[in-house]
C-alpha positions in Angstrom: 124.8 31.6 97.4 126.9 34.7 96.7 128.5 36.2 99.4 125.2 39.0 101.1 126.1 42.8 101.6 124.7 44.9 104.9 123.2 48.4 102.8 124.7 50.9 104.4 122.4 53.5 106.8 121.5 56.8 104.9 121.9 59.6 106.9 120.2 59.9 110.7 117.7 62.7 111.4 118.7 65.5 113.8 117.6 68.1 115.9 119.4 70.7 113.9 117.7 69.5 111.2 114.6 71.4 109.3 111.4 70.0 109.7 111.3 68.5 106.1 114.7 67.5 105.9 114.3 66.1 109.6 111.3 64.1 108.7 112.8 62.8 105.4 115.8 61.2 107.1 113.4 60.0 109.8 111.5 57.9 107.2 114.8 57.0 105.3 116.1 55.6 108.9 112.8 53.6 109.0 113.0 52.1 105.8 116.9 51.1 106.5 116.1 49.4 109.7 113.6 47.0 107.8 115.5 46.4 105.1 118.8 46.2 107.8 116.7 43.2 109.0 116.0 41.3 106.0 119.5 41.6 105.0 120.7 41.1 108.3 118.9 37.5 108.3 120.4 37.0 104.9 123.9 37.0 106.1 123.5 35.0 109.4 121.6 32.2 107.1 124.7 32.6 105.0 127.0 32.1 108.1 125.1 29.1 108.8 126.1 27.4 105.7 129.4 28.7 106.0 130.1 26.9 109.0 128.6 23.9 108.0 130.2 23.6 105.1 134.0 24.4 107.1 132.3 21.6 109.2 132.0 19.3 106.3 135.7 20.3 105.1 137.0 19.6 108.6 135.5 16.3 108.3 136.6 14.7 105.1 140.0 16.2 105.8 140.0 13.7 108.8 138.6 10.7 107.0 141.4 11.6 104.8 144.3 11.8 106.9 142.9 8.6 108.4 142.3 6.7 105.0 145.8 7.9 104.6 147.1 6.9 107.3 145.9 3.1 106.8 147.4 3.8 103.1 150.5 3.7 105.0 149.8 1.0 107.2 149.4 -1.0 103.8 152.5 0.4 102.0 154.5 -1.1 104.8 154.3 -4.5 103.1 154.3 -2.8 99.6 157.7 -1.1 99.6 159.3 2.1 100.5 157.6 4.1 97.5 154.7 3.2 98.9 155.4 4.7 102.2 157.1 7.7 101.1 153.5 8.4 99.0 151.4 7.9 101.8 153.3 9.8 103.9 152.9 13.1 101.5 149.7 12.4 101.2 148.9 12.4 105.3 151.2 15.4 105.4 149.2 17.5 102.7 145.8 15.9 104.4 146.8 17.2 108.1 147.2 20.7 105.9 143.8 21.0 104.6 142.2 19.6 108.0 144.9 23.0 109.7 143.5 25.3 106.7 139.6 24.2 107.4 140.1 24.8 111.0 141.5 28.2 110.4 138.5 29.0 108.1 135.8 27.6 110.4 137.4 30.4 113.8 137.1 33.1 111.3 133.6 32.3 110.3 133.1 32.1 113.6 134.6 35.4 114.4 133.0 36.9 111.9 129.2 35.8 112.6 129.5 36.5 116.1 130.3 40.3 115.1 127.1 40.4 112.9 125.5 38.8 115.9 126.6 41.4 118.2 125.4 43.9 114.9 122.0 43.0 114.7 121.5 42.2 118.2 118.7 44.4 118.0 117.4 45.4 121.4 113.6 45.3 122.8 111.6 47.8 121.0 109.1 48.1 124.4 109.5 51.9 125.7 111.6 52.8 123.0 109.0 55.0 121.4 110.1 58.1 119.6 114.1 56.7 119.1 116.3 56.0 116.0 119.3 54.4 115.0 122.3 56.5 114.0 126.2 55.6 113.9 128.2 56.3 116.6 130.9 58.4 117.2 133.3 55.7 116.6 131.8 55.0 113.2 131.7 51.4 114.2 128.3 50.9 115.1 124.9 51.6 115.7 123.2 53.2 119.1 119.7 54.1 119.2 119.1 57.5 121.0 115.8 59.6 121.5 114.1 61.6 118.4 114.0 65.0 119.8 110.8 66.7 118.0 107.7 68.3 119.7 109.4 70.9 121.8 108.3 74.3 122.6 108.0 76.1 120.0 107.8 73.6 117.3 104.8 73.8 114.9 102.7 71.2 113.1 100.3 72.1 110.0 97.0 69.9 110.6 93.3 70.1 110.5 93.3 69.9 114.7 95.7 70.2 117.4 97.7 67.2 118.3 96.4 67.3 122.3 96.3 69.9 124.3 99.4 70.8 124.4 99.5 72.7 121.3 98.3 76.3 120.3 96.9 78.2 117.6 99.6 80.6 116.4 99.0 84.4 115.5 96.8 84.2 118.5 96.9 86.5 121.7 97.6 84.1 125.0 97.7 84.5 128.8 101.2 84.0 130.4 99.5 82.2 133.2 98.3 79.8 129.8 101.5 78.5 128.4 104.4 80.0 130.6 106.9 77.6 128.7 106.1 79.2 125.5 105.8 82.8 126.9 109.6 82.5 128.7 110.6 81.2 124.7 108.7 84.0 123.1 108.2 86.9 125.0 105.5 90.1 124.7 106.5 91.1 121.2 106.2 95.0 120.5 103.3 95.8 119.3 99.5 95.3 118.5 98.7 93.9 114.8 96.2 94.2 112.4 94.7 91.6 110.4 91.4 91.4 107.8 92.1 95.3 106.9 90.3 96.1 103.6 87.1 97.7 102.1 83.9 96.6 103.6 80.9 96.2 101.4 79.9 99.7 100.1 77.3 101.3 102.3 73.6 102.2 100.5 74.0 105.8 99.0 76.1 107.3 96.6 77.4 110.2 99.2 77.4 110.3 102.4 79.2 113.1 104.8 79.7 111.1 108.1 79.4 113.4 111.1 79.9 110.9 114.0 80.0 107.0 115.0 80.3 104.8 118.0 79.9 100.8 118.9 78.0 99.5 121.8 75.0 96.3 121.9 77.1 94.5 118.8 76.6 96.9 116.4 78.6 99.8 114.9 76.3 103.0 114.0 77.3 106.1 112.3 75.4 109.1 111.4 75.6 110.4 107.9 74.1 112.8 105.2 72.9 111.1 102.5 73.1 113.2 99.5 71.8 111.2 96.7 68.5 110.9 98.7 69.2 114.6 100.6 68.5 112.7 103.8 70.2 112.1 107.1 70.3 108.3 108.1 71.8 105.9 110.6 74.2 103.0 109.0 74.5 100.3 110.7 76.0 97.2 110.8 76.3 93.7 112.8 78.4 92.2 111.4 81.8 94.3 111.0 80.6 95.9 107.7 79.7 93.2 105.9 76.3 94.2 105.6 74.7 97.0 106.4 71.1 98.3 107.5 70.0 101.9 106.5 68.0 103.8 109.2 66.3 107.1 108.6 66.9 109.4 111.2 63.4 110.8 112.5 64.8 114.5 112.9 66.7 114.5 109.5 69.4 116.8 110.3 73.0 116.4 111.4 73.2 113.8 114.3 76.2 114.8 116.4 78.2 113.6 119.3 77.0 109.8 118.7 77.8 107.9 122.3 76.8 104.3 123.5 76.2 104.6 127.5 75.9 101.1 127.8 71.9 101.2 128.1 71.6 103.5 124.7 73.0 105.0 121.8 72.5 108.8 122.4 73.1 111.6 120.0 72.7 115.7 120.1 71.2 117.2 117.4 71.9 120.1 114.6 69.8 123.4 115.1 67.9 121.7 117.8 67.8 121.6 121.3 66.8 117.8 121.5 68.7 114.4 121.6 68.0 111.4 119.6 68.3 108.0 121.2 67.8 104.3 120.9 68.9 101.3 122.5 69.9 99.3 119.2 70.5 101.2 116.6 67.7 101.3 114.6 64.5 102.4 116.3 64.9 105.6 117.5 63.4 108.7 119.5 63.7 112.1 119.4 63.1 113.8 122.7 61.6 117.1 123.7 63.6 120.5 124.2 65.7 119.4 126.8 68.9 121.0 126.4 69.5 124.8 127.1 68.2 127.2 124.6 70.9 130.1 125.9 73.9 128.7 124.5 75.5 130.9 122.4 75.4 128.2 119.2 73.9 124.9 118.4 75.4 122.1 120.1 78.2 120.1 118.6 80.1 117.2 120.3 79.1 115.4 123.0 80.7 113.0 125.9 79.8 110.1 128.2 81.6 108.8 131.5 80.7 108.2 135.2 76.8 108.1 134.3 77.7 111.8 132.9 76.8 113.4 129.4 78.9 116.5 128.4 77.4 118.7 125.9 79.7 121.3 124.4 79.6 124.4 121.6 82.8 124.6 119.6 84.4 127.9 120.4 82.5 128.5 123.3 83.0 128.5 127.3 79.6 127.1 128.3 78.5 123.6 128.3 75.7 121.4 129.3 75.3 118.4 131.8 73.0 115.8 132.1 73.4 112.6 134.7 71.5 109.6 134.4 68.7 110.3 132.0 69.6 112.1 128.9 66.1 112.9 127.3 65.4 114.5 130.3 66.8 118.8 131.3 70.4 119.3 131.0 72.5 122.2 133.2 73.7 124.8 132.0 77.7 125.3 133.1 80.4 127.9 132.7 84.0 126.8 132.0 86.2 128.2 134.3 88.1 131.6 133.1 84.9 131.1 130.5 87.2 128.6 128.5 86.1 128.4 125.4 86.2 124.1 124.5 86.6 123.3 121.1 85.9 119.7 122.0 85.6 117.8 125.2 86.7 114.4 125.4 85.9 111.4 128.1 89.4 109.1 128.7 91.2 107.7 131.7 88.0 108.4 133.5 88.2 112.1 133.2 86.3 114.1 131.1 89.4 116.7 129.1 88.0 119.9 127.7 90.2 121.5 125.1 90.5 124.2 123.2 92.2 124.8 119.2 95.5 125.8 119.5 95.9 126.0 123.0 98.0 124.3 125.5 95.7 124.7 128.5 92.9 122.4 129.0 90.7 121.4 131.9 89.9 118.0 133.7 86.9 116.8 135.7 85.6 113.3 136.9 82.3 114.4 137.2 81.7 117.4 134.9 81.3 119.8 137.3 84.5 120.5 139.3 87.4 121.7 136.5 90.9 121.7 137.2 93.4 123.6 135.1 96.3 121.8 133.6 99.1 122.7 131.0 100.3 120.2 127.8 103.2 120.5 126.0 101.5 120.9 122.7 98.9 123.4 121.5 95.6 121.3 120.7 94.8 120.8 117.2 91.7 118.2 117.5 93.7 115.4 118.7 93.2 113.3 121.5 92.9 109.8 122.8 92.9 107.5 125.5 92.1 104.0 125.8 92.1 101.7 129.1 96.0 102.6 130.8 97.2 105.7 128.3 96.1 109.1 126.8 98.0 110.6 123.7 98.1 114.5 122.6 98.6 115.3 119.0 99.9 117.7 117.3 101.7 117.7 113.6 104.0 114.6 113.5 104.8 115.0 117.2 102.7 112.6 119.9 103.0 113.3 123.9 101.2 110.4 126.4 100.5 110.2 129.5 98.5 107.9 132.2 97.3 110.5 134.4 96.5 113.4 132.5 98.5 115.5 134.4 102.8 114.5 133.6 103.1 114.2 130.2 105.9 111.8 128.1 107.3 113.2 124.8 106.8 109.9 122.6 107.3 110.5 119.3 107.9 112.3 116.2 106.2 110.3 113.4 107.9 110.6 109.9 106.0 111.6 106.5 102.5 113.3 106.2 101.1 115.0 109.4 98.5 113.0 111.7 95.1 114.0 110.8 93.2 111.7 113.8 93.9 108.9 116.7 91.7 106.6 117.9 92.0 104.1 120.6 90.9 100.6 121.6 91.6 98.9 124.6 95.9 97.9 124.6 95.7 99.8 120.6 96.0 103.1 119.5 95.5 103.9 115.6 96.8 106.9 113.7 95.8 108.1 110.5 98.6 109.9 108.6 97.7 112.4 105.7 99.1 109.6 103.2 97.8 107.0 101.0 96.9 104.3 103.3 99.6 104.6 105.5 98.8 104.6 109.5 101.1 104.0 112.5 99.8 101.9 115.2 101.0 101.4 119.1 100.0 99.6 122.0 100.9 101.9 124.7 101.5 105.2 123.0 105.4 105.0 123.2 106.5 102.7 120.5 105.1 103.5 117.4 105.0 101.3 114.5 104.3 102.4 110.4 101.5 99.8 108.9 100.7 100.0 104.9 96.9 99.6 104.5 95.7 97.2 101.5 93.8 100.6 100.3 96.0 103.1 98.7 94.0 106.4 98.8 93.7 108.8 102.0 90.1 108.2 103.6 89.8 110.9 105.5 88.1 109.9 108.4 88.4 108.5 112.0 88.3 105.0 113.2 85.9 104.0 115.6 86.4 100.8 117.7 84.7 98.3 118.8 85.1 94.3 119.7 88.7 93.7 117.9 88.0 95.7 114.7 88.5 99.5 113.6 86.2 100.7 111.4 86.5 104.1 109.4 84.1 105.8 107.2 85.9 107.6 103.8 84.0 111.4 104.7 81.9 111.8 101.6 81.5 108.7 100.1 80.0 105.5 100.3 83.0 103.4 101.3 84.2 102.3 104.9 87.0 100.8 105.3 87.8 98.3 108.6 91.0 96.6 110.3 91.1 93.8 112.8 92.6 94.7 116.1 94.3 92.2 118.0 95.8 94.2 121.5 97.3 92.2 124.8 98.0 93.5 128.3 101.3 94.6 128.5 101.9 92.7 132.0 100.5 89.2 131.4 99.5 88.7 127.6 101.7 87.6 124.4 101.1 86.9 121.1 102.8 83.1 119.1 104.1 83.5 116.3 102.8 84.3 112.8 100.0 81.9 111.6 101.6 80.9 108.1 100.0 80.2 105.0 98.4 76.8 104.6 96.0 75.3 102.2 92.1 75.4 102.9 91.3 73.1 105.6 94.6 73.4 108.1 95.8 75.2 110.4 99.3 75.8 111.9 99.6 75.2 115.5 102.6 75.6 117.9 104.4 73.3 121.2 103.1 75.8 123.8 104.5 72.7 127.2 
């Protein structure tokens, strides 16, 4: 047999490693270890013989030196030649048998090293370990494979146990408080599945107003192709939608969901439309006053409260608790003449263009003055913990409607609407599908929409998603909302781009 070789071991995986490289030198190490075995056997078998046959030498080199030595006995009686001959001959003998012995203590040596090599240790509780050299480049240890730590990620069609997460997905600290102390609240809201929805019926339609409540979205619109007013709406996020027509056929304004029923004032009349899902509804009697000094034209909801206002004009109605019944007629303080009123923070804000004073009241009827830092140019909006004030490129906020926080001054086209969502504010820039989103109103961050024209229209919220009709046409346009409480929510990491069929999960303990 030919003298055996030990391959040497590839190189070990680490912890610095990449995932691929890691667990390619992980399989590598595998591989070695059997074949380290194999080989391992190979050379101890080969030791065996070795020593046998330094055995076998040892052996015959005594038989020789004894053979030799009765050679000598013999020459005694044969002559001195004879002696002098046998006496070389026990000489060289005694050599070989010195040689043999040396051989046989360095086999010896020698296996006993590859003994103490492959002296592999029990494998029981040694799960999740590999063999790498030491630092004395010598030998062998095996140490602990150091994978599946917080933070790490795995591609698979389910989570490994519990222990793991989806990524790109919004989580309580309380939840994975390892993984929160590694990641942190990151900045900022995101958007996600932002595009065109399918293309609403009509081939024109001038939106006046929109809200979400029971599941649905609805919006009032103009349909000009049919010269007919209708409700769209939709279920399902805009992926379908259902055309209503709307029983008065003029202008539905002010569209609110009071958690019962959808509730709208109408154009030229003095009655309200309602219905409590979207798509049956009833027009009531004369209900609101008659005396205002033009038709009716926004309308607000908050505390069991409607608000009914005239644009330009200091009176507006009131109605608690039952909208198709008779509304009150009020008089703004100072006969303020309220361009819009609004319903955030749990105050209703009446506002007028291009002034800086406005007026709040919790319950519609008691007004208090108050003073903003910008005039109001259509503007506002609040959502569960913040209220922001618009005007140009310039955003103020505030959480109590009365101290207001310069923000920011967003760069390129001037804001044309915000909207709000609970933890998420949206603003629509006068730009081709550019907006800037924030999740307090303070730290404001520039998003490039998939759509590269400017819609012209507000977003409306409801359940995670934004939707926004394009003011005269057919088109809407939506964008997935994903917000988090600023005290006790965070989001993982970005879900990455895997093949149908997988997902990407992360080590959240």
């Amino acid at each position: 047999m030919a003298n055996p070789t030990l391959t040497p071991f590839p190189t070990p995986p680490l912890p610095e490693q990449d995932e691929v490289t890691f667990n390619r030198n992980a399989a590598n190490s595998l591989l070695a270890q059997a074949n380290f075995v194999g080989e391992a056997n190979t050379v101890v078998t080969w030791m065996g013989q070795q020593i046998d046959a330094a055995a076998a030498s040892k052996k015959a080199a005594a038989d020789s030196a004894a053979a030799a030595a009765q050679s000598a006995n013999d020459a005694a009686t044969t002559g001195a030649a004879q002696v002098k001959l046998a006496t070389d001959q026990a000489v060289a003998s005694k050599g070989s048998a010195d040689a043999a012995a040396r051989q046989l203590s360095s086999t010896e040596t020698v296996a006993a090293a590859v003994r103490a090599q492959i002296n592999l240790p029990s494998l029981v509780g040694k799960a999740g370990q590999y063999w790498r050299v030491s630092a004395d480049e010598k030998t062998l240890e095996l140490v602990p494979l150091v994978v599946n730590q917080v933070g790490d990620t795995v591609i698979s069609t389910q989570a490994p146990d519990s222990a793991w997460a989806n990524t790109g997905t919004v989580y309580f600290q309380a939840q994975y408080p390892k993984l929160f102390a590694k990641l942190g609240k990151l900045p900022d809201w995101r958007l996600d599945q932002a595009g065109l929805t399918t293309a609403a019926p009509g081939s024109q339609n001038l939106w006046s107003s929109g809200t979400y409540g029971n599941g649905k979205f609805v919006f009032a619109c103009q349909d000009q192709s049919q010269n007919n007013h209708k409700f769209m709406v939709t279920s399902d996020f805009g992926a379908t939608w259902q055309a209503v027509i709307n029983p008065a056929n003029t202008y539905a304004y002010g569209l609110v969901w009071d958690g019962a029923r959808f509730v709208a004032i109408l154009s030229g009349s003095y009655s309200v439309l309602t219905s409590t899902d979207g798509v049956t509804w009833s027009q009531s009697a004369s209900v609101l006053p008659t005396n205002a000094g033009g038709g009716w034209s926004h309308l607000a909801y908050g505390n069991g409260v409607y608000i009914a206002g005239v644009s330009g004009d200091g009176r507006m109605a009131r109605n608690a608790g039952n909208p198709t019944s008779s509304w009150s007629l009020m008089t703004m303080p100072d006969s303020f003449n309220v361009t819009k009123v609004f319903f955030v923070l749990g105050q209703f804000v009446a506002a007028c263009q291009g002034s800086t004073t406005y007026y709040t009241s919790a319950d519609g009827l008691n007004w208090v003055k108050r003073t903003s830092p910008l005039a109001y140019s259509g503007i506002i909006a609040g959502n569960d913990s913040s209220a922001v004030w618009a005007n140009g490129n310039n955003i103020w906020v505030t959480n109590d409607l009365i101290t207001w926080t310069f923000s920011t001054t967003l760069s390129g086209a001037a804001l044309l609407s915000i909207s709000a969502g609970p933890g998420c504010f949206i603003a629509q820039q006068n730009a081709n599908g550019v907006v800037s989103v924030s999740a307090d109103g303070v730290r404001w961050f520039a998003k490039q929409m998939p759509w590269n024209i400017n819609f012209n229209g507000s977003f409306y919220y409801g359940n995670s998603y934004f939707l926004a009709p394009r003011y005269n046409d057919v088109n809407v346009f939506k964008a997935r909302a994903f917000s988090y409480s600023l005290a006790n929510q965070f989001y993982t990491t970005d879900t990455a781009p895997v093949a149908s069929g997988l997902t990407q999960y992360i080590k959240a303990s």
